[in-house]
SEGU-98808 format. One record per residue: residue number from 1; residue in one letter; x, y, z of N, C-alpha, C, O, CB in turn. Coordinates in steps of 0.2 Angstrom, whole numbers. Atoms other than C-alpha are relative to their C-alpha. Glycine has a CB too. Layout:
<atoms>
+-----+--------+-------+-------+-------+-------+-------+-------+-------+-------+-------+-------+-------+-------+-------+-------+-------+
| num | residu |   n.x |   n.y |   n.z |  ca.x |  ca.y |  ca.z |   c.x |   c.y |   c.z |   o.x |   o.y |   o.z |  cb.x |  cb.y |  cb.z |
+-----+--------+-------+-------+-------+-------+-------+-------+-------+-------+-------+-------+-------+-------+-------+-------+-------+
| NUM |      A |     X |     Y |     Z |     X |     Y |     Z |     X |     Y |     Z |     X |     Y |     Z |     X |     Y |     Z |
...
+-----+--------+-------+-------+-------+-------+-------+-------+-------+-------+-------+-------+-------+-------+-------+-------+-------+
</atoms>
This chain:
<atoms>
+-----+--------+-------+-------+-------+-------+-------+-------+-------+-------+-------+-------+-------+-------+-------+-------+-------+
| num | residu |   n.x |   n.y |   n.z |  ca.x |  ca.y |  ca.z |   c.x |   c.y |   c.z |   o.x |   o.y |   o.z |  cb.x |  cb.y |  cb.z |
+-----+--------+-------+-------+-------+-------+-------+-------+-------+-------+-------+-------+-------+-------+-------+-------+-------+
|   1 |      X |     1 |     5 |    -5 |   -37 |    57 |   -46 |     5 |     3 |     6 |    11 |     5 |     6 |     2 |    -7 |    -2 |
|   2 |      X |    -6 |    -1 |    -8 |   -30 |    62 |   -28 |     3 |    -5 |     3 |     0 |    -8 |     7 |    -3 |     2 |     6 |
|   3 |      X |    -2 |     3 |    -5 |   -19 |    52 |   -21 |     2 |     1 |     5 |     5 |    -4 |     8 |     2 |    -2 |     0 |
|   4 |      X |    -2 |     1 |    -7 |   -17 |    60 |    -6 |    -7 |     0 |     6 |    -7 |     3 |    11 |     6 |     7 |     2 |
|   5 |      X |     6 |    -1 |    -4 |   -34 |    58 |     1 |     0 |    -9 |     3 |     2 |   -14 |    -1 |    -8 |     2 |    -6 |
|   6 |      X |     3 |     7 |    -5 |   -38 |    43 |    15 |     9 |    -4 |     1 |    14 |    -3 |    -3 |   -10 |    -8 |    -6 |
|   7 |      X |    -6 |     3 |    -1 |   -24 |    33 |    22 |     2 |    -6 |    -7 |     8 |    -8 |    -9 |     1 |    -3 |     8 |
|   8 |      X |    -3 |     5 |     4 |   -23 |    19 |     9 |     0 |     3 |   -10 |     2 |     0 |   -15 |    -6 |    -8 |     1 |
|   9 |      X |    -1 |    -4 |     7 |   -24 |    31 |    -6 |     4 |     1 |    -1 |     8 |    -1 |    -6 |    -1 |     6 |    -2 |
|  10 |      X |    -2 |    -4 |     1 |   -13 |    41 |     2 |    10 |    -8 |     0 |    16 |    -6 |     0 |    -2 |     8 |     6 |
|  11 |      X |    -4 |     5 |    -1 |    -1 |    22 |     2 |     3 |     1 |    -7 |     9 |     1 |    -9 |    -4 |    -6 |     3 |
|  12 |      X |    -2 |    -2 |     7 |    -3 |    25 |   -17 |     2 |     5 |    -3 |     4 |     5 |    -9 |    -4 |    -1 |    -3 |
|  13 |      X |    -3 |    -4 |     3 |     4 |    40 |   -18 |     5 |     0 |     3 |     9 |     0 |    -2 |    -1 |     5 |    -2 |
|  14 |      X |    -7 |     2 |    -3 |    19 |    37 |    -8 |     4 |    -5 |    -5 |    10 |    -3 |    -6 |     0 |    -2 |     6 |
|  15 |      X |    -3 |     5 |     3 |    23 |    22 |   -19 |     0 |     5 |    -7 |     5 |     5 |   -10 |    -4 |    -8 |     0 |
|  16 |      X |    -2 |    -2 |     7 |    21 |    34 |   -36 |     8 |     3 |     3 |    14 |     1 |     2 |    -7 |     7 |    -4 |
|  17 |      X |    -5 |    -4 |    -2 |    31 |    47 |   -27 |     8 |    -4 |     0 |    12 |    -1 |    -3 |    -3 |     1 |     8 |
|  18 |      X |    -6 |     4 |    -2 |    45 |    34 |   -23 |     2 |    -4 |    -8 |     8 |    -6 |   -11 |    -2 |    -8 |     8 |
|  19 |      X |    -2 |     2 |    11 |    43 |    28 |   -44 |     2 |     4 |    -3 |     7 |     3 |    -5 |    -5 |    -2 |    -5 |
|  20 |      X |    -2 |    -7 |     2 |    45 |    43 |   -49 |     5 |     2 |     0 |     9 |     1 |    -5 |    -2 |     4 |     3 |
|  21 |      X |    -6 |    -1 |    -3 |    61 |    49 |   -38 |     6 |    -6 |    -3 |    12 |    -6 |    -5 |     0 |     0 |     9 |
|  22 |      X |    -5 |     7 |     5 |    68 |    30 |   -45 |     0 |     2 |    -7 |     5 |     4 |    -9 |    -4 |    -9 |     0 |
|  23 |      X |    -2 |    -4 |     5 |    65 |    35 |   -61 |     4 |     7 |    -1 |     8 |     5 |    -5 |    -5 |     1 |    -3 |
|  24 |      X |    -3 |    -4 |    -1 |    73 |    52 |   -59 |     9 |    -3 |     2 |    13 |    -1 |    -1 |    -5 |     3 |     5 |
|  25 |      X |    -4 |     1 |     0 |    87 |    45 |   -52 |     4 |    -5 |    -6 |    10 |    -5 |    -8 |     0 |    -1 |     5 |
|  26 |      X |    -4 |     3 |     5 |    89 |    32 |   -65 |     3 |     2 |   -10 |     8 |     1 |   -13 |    -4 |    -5 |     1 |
|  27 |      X |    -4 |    -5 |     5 |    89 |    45 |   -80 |     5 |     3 |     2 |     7 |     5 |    -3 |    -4 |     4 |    -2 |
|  28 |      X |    -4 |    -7 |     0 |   101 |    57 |   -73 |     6 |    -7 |     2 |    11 |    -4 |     5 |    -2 |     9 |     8 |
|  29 |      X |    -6 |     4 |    -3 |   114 |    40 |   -68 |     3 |     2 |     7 |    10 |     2 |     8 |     5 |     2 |    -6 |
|  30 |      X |    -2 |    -1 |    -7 |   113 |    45 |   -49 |    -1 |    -5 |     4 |    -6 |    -8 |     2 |    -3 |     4 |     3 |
|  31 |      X |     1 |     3 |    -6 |   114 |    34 |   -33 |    -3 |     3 |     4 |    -3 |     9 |     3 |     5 |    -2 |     3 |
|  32 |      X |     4 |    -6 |    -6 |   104 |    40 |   -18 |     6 |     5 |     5 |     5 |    11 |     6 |    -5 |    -5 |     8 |
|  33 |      X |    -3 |    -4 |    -1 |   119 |    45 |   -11 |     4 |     5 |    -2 |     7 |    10 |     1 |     0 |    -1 |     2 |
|  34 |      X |    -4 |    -8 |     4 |   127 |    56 |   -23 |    -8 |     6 |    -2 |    -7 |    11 |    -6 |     6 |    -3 |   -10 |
|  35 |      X |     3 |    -5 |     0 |   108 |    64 |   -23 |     2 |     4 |     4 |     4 |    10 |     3 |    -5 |     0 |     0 |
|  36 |      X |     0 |    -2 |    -6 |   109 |    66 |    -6 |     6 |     6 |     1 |     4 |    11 |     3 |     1 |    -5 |     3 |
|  37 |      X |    -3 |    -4 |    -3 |   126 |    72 |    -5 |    -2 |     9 |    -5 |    -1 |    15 |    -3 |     8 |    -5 |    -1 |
|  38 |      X |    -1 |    -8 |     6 |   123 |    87 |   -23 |    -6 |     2 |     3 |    -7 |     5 |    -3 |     0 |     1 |   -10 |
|  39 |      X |     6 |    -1 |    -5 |   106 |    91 |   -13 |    -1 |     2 |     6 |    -6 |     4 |     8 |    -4 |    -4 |     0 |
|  40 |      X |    -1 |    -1 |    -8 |   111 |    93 |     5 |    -8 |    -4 |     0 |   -10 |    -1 |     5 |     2 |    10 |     3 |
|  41 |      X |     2 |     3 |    -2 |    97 |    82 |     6 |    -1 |    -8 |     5 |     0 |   -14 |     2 |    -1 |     2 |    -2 |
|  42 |      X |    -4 |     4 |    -5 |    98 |    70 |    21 |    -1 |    -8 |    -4 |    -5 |    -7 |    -9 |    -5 |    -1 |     9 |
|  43 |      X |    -2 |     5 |     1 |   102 |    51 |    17 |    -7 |    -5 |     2 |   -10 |    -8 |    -2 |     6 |    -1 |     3 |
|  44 |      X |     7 |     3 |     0 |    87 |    45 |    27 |    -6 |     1 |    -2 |   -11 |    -3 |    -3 |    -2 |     0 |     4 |
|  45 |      X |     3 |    -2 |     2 |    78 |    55 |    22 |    -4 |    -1 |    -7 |   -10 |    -3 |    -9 |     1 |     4 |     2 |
|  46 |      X |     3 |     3 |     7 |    78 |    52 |     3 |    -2 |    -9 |     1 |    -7 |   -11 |     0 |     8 |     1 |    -8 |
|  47 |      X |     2 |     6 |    -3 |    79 |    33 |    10 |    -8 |    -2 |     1 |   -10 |    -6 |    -2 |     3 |     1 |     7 |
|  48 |      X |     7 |    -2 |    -3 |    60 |    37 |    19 |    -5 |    -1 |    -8 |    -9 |    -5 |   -10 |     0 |     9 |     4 |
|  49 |      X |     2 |     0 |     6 |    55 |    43 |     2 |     1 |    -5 |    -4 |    -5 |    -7 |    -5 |     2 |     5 |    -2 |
|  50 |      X |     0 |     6 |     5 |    60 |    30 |   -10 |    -2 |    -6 |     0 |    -5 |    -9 |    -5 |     6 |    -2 |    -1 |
|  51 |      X |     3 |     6 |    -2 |    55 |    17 |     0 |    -7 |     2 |     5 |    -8 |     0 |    11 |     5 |    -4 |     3 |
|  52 |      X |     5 |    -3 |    -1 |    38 |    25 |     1 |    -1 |     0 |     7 |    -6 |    -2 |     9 |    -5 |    -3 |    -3 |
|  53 |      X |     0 |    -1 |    -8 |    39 |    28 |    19 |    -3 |     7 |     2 |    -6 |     8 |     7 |     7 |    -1 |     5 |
|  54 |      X |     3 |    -8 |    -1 |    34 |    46 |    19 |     2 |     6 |    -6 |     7 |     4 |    -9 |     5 |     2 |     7 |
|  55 |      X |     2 |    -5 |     4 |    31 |    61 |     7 |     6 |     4 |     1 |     9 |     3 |     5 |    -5 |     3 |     2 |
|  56 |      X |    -7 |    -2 |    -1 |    45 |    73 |     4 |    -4 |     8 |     3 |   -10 |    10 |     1 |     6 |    -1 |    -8 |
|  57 |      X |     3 |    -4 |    -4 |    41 |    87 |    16 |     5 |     9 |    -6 |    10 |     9 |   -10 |     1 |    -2 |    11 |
|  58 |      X |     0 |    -6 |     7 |    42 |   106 |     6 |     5 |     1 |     0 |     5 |     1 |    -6 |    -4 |     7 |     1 |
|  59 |      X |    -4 |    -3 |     2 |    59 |   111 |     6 |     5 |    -6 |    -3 |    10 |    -6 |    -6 |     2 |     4 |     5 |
|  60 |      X |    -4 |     7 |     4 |    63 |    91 |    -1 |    -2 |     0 |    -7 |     1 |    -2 |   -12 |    -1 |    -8 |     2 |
|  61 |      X |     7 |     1 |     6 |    49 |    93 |   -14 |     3 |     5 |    -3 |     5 |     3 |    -9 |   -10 |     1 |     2 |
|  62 |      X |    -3 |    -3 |     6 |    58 |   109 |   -21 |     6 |    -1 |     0 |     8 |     0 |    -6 |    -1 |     6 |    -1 |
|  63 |      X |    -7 |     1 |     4 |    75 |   106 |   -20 |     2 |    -6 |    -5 |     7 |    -6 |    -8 |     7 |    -1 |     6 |
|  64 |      X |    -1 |     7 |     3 |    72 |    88 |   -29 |    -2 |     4 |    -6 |     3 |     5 |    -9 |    -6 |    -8 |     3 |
|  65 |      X |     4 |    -2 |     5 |    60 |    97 |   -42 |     9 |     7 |    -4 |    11 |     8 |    -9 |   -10 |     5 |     2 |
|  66 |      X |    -5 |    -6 |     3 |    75 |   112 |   -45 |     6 |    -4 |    -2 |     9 |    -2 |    -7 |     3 |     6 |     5 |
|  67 |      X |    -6 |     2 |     3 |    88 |   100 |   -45 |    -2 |    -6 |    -7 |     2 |    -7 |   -11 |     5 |    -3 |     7 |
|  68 |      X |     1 |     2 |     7 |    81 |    89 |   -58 |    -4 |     4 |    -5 |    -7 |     1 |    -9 |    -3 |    -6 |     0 |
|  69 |      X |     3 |    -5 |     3 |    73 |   104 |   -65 |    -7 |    -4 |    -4 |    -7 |    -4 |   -10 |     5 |     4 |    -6 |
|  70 |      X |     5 |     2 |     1 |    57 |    95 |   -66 |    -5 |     2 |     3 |    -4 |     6 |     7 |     1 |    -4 |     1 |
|  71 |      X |     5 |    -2 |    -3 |    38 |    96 |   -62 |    -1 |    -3 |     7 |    -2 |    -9 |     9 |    -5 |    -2 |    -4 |
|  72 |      X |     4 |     2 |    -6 |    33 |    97 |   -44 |    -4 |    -5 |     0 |    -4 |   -10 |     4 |    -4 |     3 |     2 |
|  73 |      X |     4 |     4 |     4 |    19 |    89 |   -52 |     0 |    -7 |     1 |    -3 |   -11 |     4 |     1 |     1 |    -7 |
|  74 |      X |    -4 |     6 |     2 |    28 |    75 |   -57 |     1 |    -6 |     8 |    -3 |   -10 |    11 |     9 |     3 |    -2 |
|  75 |      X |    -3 |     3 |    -5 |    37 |    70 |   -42 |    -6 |    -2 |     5 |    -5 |    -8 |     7 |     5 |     5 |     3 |
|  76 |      X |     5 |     3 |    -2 |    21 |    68 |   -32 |    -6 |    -3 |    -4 |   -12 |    -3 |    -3 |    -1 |     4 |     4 |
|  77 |      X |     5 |     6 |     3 |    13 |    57 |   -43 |    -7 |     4 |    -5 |   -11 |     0 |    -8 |    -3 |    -6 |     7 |
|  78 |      X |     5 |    -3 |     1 |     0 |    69 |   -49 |     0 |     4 |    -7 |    -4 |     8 |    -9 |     0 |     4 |     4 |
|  79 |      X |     1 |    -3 |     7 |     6 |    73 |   -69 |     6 |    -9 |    -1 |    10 |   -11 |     3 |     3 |    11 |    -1 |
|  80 |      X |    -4 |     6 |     0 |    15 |    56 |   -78 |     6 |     0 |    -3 |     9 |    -5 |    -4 |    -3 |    -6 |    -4 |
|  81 |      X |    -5 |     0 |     3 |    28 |    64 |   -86 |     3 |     4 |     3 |    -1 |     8 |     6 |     0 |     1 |    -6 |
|  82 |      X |    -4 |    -6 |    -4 |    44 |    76 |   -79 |     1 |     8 |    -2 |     3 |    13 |     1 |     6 |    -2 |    -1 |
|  83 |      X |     2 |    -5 |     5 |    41 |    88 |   -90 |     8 |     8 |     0 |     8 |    14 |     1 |   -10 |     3 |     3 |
|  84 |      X |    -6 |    -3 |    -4 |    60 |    93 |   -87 |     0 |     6 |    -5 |     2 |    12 |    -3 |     8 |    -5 |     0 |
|  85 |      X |    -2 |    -6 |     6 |    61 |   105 |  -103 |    -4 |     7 |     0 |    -3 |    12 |    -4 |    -3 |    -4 |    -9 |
|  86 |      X |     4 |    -7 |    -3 |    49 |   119 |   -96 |     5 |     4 |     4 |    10 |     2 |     8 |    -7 |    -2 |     4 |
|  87 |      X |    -6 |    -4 |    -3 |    58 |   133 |   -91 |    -4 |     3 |     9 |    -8 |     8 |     9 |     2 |     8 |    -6 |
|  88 |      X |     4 |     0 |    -7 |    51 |   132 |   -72 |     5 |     8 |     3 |    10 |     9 |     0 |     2 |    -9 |     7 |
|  89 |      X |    -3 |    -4 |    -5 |    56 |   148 |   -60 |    -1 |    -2 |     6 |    -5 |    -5 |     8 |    -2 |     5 |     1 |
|  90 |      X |     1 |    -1 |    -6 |    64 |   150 |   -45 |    -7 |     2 |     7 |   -10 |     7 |     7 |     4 |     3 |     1 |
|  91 |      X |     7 |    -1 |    -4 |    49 |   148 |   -31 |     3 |     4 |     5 |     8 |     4 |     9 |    -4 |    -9 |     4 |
|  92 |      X |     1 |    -6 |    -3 |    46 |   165 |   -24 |    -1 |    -4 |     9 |    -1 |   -10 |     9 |    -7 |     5 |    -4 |
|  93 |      X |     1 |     3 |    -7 |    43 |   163 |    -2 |   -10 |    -2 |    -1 |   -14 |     2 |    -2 |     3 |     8 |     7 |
|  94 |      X |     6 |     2 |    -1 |    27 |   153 |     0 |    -5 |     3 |     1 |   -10 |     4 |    -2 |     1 |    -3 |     3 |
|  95 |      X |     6 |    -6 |    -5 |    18 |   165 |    12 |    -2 |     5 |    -7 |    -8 |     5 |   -10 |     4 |     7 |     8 |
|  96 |      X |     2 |    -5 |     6 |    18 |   178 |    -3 |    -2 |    -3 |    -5 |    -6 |     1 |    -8 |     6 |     5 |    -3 |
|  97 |      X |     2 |     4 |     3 |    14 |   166 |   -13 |    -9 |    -2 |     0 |   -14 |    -1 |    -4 |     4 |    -5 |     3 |
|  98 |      X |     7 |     2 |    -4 |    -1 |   160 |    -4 |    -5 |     8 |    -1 |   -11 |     9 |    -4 |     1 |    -1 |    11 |
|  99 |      X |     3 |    -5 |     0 |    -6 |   178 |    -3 |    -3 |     5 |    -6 |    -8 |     9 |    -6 |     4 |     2 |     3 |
| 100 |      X |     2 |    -1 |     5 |    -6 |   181 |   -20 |    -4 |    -3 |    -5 |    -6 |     0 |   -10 |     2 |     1 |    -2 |
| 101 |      X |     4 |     7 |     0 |   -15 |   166 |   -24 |    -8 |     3 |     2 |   -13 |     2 |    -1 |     3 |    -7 |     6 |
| 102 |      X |     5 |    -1 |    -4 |   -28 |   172 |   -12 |    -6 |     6 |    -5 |   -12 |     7 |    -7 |     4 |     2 |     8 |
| 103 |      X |     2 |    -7 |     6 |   -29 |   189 |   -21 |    -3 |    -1 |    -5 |    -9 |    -2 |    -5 |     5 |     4 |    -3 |
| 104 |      X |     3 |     4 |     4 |   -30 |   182 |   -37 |    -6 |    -2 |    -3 |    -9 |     1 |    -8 |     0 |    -2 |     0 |
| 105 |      X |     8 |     1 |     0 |   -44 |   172 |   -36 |    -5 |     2 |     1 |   -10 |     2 |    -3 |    -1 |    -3 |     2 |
| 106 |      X |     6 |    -4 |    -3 |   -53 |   181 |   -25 |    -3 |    -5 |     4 |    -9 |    -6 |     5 |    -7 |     5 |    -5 |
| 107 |      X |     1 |     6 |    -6 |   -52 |   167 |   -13 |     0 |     3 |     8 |     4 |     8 |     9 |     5 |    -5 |     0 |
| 108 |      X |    -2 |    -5 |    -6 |   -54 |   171 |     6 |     3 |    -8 |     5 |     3 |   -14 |     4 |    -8 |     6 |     4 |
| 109 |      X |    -5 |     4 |    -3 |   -43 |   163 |    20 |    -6 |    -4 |     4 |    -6 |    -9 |     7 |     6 |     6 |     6 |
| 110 |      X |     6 |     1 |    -5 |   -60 |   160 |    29 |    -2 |    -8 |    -6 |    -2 |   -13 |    -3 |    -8 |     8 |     0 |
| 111 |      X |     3 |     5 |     1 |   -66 |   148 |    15 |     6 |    -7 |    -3 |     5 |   -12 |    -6 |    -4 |     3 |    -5 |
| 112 |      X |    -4 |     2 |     1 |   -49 |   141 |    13 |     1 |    -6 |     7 |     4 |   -11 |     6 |     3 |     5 |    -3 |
| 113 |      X |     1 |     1 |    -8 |   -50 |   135 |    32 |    -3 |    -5 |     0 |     0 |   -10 |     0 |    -4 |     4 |     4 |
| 114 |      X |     6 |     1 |     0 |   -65 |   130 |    30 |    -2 |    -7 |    -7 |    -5 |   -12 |    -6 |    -4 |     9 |    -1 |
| 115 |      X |    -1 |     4 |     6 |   -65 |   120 |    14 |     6 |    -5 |     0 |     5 |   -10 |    -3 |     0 |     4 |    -6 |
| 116 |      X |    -5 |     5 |     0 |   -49 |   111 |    16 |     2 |    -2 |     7 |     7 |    -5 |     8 |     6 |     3 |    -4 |
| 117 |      X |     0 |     3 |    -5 |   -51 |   108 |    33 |     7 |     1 |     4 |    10 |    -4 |     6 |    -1 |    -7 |    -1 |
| 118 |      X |    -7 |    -2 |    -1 |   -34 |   117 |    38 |    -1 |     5 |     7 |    -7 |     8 |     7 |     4 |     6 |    -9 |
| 119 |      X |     2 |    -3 |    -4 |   -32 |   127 |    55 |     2 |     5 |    -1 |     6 |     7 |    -5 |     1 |    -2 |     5 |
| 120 |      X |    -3 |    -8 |     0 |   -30 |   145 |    58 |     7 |     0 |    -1 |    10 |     2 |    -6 |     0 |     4 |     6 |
| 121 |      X |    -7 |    -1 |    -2 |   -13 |   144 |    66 |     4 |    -3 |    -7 |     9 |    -1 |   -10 |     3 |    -4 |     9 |
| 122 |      X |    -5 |     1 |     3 |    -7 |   132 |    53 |    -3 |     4 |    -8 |     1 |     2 |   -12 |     1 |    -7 |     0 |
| 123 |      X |     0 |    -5 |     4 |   -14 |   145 |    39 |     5 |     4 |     1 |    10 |     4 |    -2 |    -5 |     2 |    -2 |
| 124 |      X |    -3 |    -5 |    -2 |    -7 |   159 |    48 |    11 |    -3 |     1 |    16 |     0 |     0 |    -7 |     2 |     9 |
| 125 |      X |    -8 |     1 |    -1 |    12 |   149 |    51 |     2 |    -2 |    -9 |     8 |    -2 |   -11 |     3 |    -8 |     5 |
| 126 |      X |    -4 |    -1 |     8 |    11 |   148 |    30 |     0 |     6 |    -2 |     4 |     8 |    -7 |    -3 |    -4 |    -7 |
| 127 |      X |     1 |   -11 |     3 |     6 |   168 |    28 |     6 |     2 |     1 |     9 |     6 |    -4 |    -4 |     6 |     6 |
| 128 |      X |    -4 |    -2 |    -2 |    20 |   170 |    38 |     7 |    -1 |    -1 |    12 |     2 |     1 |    -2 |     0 |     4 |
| 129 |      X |    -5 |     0 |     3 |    33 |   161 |    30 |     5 |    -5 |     8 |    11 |    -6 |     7 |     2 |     8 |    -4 |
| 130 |      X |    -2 |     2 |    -5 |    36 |   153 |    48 |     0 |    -8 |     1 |     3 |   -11 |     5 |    -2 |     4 |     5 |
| 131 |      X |    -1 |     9 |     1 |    30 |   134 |    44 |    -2 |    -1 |    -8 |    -5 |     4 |   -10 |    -7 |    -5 |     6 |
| 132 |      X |     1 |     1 |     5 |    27 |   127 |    26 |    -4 |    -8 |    -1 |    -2 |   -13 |     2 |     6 |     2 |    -4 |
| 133 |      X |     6 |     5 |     0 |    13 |   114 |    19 |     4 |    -7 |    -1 |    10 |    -6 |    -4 |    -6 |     2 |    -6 |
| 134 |      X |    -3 |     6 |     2 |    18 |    96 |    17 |    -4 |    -4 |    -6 |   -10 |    -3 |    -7 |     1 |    -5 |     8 |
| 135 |      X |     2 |     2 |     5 |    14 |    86 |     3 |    -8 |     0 |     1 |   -12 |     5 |    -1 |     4 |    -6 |    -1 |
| 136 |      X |     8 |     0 |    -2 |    -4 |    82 |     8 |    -3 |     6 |    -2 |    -7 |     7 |    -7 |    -2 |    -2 |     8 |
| 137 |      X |     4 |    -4 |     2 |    -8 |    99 |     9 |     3 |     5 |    -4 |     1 |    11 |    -4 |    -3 |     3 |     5 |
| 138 |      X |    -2 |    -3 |     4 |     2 |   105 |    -4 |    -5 |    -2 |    -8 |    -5 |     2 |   -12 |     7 |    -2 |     0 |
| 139 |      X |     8 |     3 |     3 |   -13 |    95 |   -15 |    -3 |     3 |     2 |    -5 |     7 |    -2 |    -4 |    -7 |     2 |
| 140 |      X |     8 |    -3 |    -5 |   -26 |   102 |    -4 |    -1 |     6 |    -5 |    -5 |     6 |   -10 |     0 |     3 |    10 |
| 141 |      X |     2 |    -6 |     5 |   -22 |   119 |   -10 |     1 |     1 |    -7 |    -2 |     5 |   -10 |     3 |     4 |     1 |
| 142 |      X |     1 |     0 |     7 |   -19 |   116 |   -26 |    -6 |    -2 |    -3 |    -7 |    -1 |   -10 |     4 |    -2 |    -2 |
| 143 |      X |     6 |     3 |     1 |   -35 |   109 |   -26 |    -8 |     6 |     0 |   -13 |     6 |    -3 |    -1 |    -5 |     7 |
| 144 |      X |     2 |    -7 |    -3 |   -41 |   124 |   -20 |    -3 |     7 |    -5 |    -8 |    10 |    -6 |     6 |     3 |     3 |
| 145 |      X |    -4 |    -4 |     3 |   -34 |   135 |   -30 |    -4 |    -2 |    -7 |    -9 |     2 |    -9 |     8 |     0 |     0 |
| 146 |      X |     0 |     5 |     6 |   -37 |   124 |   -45 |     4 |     1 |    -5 |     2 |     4 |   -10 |    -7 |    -1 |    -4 |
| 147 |      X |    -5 |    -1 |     2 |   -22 |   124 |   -51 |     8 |    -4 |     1 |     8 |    -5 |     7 |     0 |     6 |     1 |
| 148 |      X |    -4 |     5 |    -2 |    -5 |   113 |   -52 |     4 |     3 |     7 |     4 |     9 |     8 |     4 |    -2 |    -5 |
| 149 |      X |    -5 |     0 |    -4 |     8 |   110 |   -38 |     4 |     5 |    -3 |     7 |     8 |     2 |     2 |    -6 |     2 |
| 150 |      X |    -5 |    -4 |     0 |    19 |   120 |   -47 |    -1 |     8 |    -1 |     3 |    13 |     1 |     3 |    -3 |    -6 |
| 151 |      X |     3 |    -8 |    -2 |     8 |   135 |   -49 |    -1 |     1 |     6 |     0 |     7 |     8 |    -7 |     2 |    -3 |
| 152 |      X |     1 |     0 |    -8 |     4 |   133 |   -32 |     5 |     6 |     1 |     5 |    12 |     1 |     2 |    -7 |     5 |
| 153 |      X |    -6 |    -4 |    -2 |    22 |   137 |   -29 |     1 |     4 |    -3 |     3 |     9 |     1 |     6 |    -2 |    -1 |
| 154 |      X |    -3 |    -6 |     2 |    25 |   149 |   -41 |     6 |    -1 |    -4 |    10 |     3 |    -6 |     1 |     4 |     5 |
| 155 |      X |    -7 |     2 |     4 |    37 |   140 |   -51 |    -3 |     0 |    -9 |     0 |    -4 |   -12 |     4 |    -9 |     3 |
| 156 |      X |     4 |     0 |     6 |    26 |   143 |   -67 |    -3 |     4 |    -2 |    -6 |     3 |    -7 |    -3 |    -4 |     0 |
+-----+--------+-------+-------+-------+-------+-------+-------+-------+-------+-------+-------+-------+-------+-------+-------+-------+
</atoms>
């Protein structure tokens, strides 16, 4: 199931998303802001997130998954368990990522465009390692691909 497809889907996965990170915090015996503070990430930000207000954008989505050494997966609502005990790797730079992904499969940038409804410039600013996908199309491509959020990344 997708839930980041249409806006009232994408309502339901913001609320996993925000169950999720609550559970997460409430196994490891954390406050939001002693995530915040061992995460350097922002206060409103986890705030936004918890209280399903918005998706955690790519560099929240891996420092949350590294610091609870948990599934990407997970955290956006898209696998039910954390699956903390897998030995995940550091996610290599995205672009190279993408690129090898592309390879791989024997996918092209054309049908990737073109099928996930993504524009040039903003393929060409993830090639390049100069902009990075936000939750939504962190799905898309993995959709793509057919393969998890965490292979996406490369953390698997």
């Amino acid at each position: 199931m997708n839930f980041w497809a249409g806006s009232e889907t994408q309502m339901t996965g913001l609320s996993k998303v925000s169950e999720n990170l609550k559970e997460l915090l409430t196994a490891h015996g954390l406050s939001q802001t002693a995530l915040a503070d061992k995460t350097r990430i922002g206060r409103a930000t986890l705030s936004d997130i918890l209280n399903a207000k918005s998706a955690p954008g790519f560099g929240t989505l891996l420092s949350l998954a590294e610091y609870f050494h948990c599934s990407a997966d997970f955290l956006l609502g898209l696998k039910d368990y954390p699956c903390e005990e897998y030995p995940y790797l550091p996610a290599p730079p995205f672009g190279e990522r993408l690129r090898v992904l592309l390879r791989e499969t024997g996918k092209s940038q054309y049908g990737l465009v073109h099928q996930k409804h993504i524009s040039w410039s903003v393929l060409h600013g993830w090639l390049t390692g100069n902009t990075f996908p936000g939750a939504e199309n962190l799905v898309k491509l993995a959709g793509y691909f057919q393969c998890s959020v965490d292979e996406l990344l490369g953390r698997v």
